[in-house]
N, C-alpha and C positions, 0 to 999 in steps of 0.2 A: 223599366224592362218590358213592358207590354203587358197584355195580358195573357198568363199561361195557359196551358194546353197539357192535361195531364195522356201519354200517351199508353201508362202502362202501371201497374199496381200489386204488387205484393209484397210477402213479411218473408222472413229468414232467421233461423235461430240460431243462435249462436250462445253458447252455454249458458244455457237459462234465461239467456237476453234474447225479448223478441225484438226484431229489428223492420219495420217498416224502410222501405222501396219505394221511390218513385220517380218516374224519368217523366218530365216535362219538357216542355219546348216553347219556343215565342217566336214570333217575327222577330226579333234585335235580336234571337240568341243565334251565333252559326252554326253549333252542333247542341242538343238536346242534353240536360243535364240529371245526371245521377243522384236524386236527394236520397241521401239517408238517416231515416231518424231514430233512434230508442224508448221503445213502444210504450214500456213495461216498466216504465222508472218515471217518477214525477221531474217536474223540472227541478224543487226542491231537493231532491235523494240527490240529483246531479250533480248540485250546485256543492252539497256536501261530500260526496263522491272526488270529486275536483278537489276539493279544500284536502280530506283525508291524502290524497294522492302527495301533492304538493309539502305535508308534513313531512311523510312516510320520505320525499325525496331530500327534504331538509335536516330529517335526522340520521339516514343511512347515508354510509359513503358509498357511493357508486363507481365511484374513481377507477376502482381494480375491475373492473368489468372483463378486462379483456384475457383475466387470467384464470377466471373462473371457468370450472372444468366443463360442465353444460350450460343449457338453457334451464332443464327440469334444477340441476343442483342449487341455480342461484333463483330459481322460484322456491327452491324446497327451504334455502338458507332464510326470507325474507319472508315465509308465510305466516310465522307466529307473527310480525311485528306488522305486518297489515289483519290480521286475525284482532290483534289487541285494538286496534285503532276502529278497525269498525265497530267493536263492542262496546268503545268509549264514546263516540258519535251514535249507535243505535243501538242503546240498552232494549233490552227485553222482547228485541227479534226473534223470530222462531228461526229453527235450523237449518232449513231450507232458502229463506230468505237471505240468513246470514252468509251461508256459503255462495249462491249465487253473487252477493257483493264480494266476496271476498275472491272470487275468481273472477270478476271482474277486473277489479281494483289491479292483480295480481298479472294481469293480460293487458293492462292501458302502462302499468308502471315496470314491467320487465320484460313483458311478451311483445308481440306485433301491434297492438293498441288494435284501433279503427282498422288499419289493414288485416287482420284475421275476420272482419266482419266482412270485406269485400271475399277473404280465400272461402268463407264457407256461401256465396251466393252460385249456384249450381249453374245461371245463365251467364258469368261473366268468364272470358275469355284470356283475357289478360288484363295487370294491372302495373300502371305504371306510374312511379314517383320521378316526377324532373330534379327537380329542386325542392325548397323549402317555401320559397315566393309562389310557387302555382300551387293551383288543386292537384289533386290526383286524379290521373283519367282510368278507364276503364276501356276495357271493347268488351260490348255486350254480343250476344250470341244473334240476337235477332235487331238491335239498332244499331250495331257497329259502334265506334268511338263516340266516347260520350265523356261529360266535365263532370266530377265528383263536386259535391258539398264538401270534402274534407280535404284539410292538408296534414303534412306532416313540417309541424312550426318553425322546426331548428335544423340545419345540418348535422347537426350532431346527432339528431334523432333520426335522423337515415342512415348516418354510419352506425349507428348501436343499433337501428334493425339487418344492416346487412351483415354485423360481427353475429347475429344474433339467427342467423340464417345458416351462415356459415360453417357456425359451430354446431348444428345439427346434422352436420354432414362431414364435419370435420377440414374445413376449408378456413384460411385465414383470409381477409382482405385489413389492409396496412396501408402505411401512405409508401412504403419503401414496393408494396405488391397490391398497388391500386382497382386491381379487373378482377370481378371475381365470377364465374362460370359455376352455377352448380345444381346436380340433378338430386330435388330431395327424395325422403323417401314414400311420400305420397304419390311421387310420379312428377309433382310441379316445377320447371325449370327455372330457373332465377340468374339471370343476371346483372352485378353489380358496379360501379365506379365511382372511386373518391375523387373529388376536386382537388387540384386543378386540372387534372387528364377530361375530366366532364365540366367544362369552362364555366357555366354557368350555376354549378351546385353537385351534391353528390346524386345519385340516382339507380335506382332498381326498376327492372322487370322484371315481372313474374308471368313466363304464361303457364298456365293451371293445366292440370291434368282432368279431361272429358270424367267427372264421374256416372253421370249419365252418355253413355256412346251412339254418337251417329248412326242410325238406322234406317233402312230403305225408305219406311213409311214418314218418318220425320224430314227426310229428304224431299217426298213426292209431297207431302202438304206444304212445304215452305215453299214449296217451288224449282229445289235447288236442279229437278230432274224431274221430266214424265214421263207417264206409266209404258210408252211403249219404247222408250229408252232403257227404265229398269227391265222390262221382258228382254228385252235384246242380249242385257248383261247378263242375267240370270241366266238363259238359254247357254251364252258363252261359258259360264263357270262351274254350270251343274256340268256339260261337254269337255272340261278339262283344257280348254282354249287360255291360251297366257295372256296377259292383260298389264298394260305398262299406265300409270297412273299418271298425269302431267300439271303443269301449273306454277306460276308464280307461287311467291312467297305470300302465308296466309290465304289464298284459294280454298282450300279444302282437299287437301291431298290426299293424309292419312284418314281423316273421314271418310271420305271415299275408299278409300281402302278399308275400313272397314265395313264400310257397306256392303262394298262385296265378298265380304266374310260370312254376310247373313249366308250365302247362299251355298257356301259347302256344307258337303253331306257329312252323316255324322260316321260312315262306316271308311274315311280315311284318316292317316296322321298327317298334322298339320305342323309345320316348323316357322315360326315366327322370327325374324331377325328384324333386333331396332337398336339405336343408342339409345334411348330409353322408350320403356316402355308407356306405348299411348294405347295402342290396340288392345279393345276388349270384345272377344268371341261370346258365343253364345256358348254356356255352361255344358252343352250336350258335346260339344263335340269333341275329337280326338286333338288335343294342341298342346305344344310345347314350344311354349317362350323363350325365346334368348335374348340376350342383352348385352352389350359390347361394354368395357370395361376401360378405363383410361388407366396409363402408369401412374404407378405410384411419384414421390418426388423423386426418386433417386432412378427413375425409368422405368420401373420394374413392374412385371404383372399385367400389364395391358392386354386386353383382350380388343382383336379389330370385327372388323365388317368381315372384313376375306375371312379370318381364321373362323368364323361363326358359319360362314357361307361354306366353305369347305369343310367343318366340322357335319354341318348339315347332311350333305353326299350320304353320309356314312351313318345314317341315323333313319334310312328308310324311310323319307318322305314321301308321299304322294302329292302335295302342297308347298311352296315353299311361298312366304310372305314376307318383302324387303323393305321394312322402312324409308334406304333414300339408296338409290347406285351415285356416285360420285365419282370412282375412278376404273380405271380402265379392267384391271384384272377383276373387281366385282361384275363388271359387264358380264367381263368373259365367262366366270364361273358361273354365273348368272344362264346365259343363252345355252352354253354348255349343259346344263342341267334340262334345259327346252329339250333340245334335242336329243338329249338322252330320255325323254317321256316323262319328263315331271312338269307340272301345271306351276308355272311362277306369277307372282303379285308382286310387283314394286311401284317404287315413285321415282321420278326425276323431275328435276326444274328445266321447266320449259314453256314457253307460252302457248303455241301452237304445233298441232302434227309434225308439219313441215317443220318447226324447230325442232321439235324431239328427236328428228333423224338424223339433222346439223349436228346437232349435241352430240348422240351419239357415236357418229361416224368423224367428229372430229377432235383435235387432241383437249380438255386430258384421256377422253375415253377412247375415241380412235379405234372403234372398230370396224370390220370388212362392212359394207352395206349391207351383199345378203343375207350376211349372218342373222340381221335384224328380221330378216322371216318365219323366224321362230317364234315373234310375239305377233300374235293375234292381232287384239284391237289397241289405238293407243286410246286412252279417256282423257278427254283437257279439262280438269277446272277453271274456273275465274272468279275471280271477285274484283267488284267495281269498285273503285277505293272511293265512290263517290256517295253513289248509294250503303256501300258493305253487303252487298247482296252477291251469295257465292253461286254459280249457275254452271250447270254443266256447258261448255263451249261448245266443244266438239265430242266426236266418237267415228273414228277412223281404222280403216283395216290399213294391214300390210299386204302391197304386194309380192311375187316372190323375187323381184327386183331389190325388196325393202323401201319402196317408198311409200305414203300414206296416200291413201283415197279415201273421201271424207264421207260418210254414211248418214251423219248428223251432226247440224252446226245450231247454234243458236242466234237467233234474230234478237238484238238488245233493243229495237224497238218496239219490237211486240210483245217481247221477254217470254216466246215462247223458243222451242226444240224444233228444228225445222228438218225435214230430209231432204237431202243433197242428193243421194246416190242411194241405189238400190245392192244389197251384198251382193258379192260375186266373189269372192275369196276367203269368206266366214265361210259361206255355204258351200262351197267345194269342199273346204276340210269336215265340216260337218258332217254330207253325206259320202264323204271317203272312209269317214271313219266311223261312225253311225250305222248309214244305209237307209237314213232318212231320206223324203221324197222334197221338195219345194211348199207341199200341201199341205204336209206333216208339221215342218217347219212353220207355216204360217197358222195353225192348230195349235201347237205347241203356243207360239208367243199370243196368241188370244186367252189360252187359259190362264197363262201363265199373269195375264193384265187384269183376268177377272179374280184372280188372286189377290191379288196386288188391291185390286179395288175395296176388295173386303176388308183387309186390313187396314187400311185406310179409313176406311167409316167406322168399323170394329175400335180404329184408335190402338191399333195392338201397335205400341211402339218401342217395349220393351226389347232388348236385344236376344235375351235368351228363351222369352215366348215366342219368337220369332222363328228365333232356331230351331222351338220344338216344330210349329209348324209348316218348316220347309222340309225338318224328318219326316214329318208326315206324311208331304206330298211325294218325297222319294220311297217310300214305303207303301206307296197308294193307300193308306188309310186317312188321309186326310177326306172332313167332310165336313163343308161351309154349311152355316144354320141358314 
């Protein structure tokens, strides 16, 4: 295989289990691989660890798996009889020891195994099982797609993690109801498919829910966006200017969108609409979450996107925050709400400016052009499926036409933000509604970079430290050491 190149290095705990990380690479390898090892257990403990598992599955029937009421009831059912086994293989263990095997043991023989060790690594993205014949891959946060050290051996042991997934949410997946779609309650999205609809094996996706969230300063150190990109945005949303979020699939949409949630102030209410929730605001400020709900089996109970959005209206926003617009009447409620004086955030799929107004100007959304001069700037994500390196594109005004004129585009060969165009339609609304001068304006976005700077060096990457000190800076007590 060559010789390795270790790119990256750390541990992960996972109940009591420390778990060593490490992504290497080689010349022969195509993409860089996920090793992971168990830190804190000899190879010996393992080997018996293995052997106990193996009994435990040779003397319980497992058969009924699928009828058992939860995940916790059929750990709760089967703990004394791995409880017993470890204390016959490890007499005279201390307490501490004993329980950590025995939640072990309890996680490899009825839980997610090896996959609960990838859900608690805080830098992976998604994780995905094909089959039984591959590894399992990962997308990491900062190396993008990568080959796991692990598999999952048997098909069978992917369909009892997906029944096993399912059932914490109360969702069935069968061979008669093969597809299984489901948002747990961590926030993690999973979904599943039994063979033969998956030709080559059963198979799960999991993409994970941000517990640490996307923030200005983690953006501007990775590179995703520079500093006088962020001033620009920032200037836009302390002003109340709407902001349409853009980008292929996996981009960084809703990341972005919450980036520029750093920058609302704390003395408005905020209205959050998502199918599930991914966005997390800084603790200070005024916010209430919503979350669209699907029918029940028999139709019933569904809560949409519209009925959230028009619930909205009526709840006194200053803020409104849209997960994805998809269809036409969301638009509309959407622009509608512009122009009736509220500041909107959303996302739509789209590559470029100039797509984003295709999009929305034609069917399924299909609205008038001008209407679309009620959002401010559009923002394009990208990401290179080559590199996995997500970069701001563009950042384009509307004119009162609705078309996009591009203010900021990104150069992929220099990988830097490049300026296009100087505002002329930010700035008009600014000082219409301000009475700011051009001078001010460019003051304003200098401070606003030497902000930005600090925190960057500072390392403040926190989301709700963040928050406090952009309250600050709207309070004018803010004061850099």
């Amino acid at each position: 295989m060559g010789e390795e190149k270790i790119l990256d290095k750390y541990t992960v705990k996972v109940r009591d289990i420390l778990v060593g990380v490490e992504i290497v690479t080689s010349e022969e390898r195509p993409v860089p691989e996920y090793k992971v090892e168990i830190l804190n257990l000899s190879d010996a403990t393992k080997i018996i660890l293995e052997k106990i598992r193996q009994e435990f599955i040779s003397k319980v029937d497992l058969s009924n798996l699928d009828i058992v009421d939860s995940e916790q009831d059929l750990k709760k059912k089967f703990k004394k009889e791995i409880e017993s086994l470890v204390y016959k293989y490890f007499p005279g263990i201390d307490s501490e020891t004993h329980k950590m095997l025995v939640n072990y043991l309890i996680e490899e023989s009825l839980g997610l195994g090896r996959i609960d060790i990838l859900l608690n690594d805080p830098y992976l993205e998604e994780i995905v099982i094909n089959n039984s014949k591959e590894p399992i891959w990962v997308y990491h946060r900062y190396y993008g797609w990568l080959e796991t050290n692990l598999k999952v051996v048997t098909e069978e042991r992917i369909r009892h993690y997906a029944i096993m997934i399912g059932r914490r949410v109360g969702k069935d997946i069968t061979q008669l109801n093969p597809l299984m779609d489901a948002h747990l309650p961590t926030g993690d999205r999973v979904n599943a498919t039994l063979k033969p609809i998956s030709t080559k094996g059963n198979t799960i996706t999991i993409r994970k829910f941000a517990t640490e969230p996307w923030t200005i300063t983690k953006f501007i150190r990775i590179g995703t966006i520079d500093y006088e990109a962020a001033a620009l945005l920032w200037l836009a949303v302390q002003n109340e200017l709407s902001i349409l979020v853009t980008g292929g699939t996996g981009s960084g949409k809703t990341s972005m969108l919450n980036v520029l949630a750093n920058f609302l102030p704390a003395n408005q209410r905020i209205i959050s609409i998502e199918d599930t929730r991914e966005l997390t605001l800084p603790a200070n400020l005024h916010w209430v979450p919503l979350e669209t709900r699907l029918p029940n089996p028999e139709g019933k109970g569904g809560v949409t996107m519209l009925d959230l959005l028009v619930n909205s209206l009526r709840m006194r926003p200053d803020r409104i925050i849209v997960g994805e617009i998809r269809r036409k009447e969301e638009a509309e409620v959407l622009l509608e709400a512009m122009h009736t004086g509220h500041s909107v955030y959303a996302t739509l799929h789209a590559n470029d400016a100039e797509e984003t107004v295709i999009r929305l100007t034609n069917p399924p959304i299909g609205i008038p052009k001008p209407m679309i001069s009620a959002v401010s700037l559009i923002l394009v994500q990208n990401r290179n499926r080559r590199t996995g390196k997500r970069r701001t594109f563009q950042i384009a005004e509307i004119t009162p036409s609705g078309d996009p004129r591009i203010l900021m585009q990104h150069n992929f060969q220099k990988d830097v933000l490049e300026e296009v165009n100087p505002s002329i339609y930010m700035k008009k609304k600014l000082k219409l509604y301000t009475g700011i001068s051009d001078d001010e304006i460019e003051a304003d976005l200098k401070e606003k970079e030497r902000i930005l700077r600090y925190m960057v060096k500072k390392r403040i990457e926190d989301v709700h430290k963040i928050g406090l000190l952009i309250s600050k800076y709207y309070t004018g007590t803010l004061r850099l050491e």
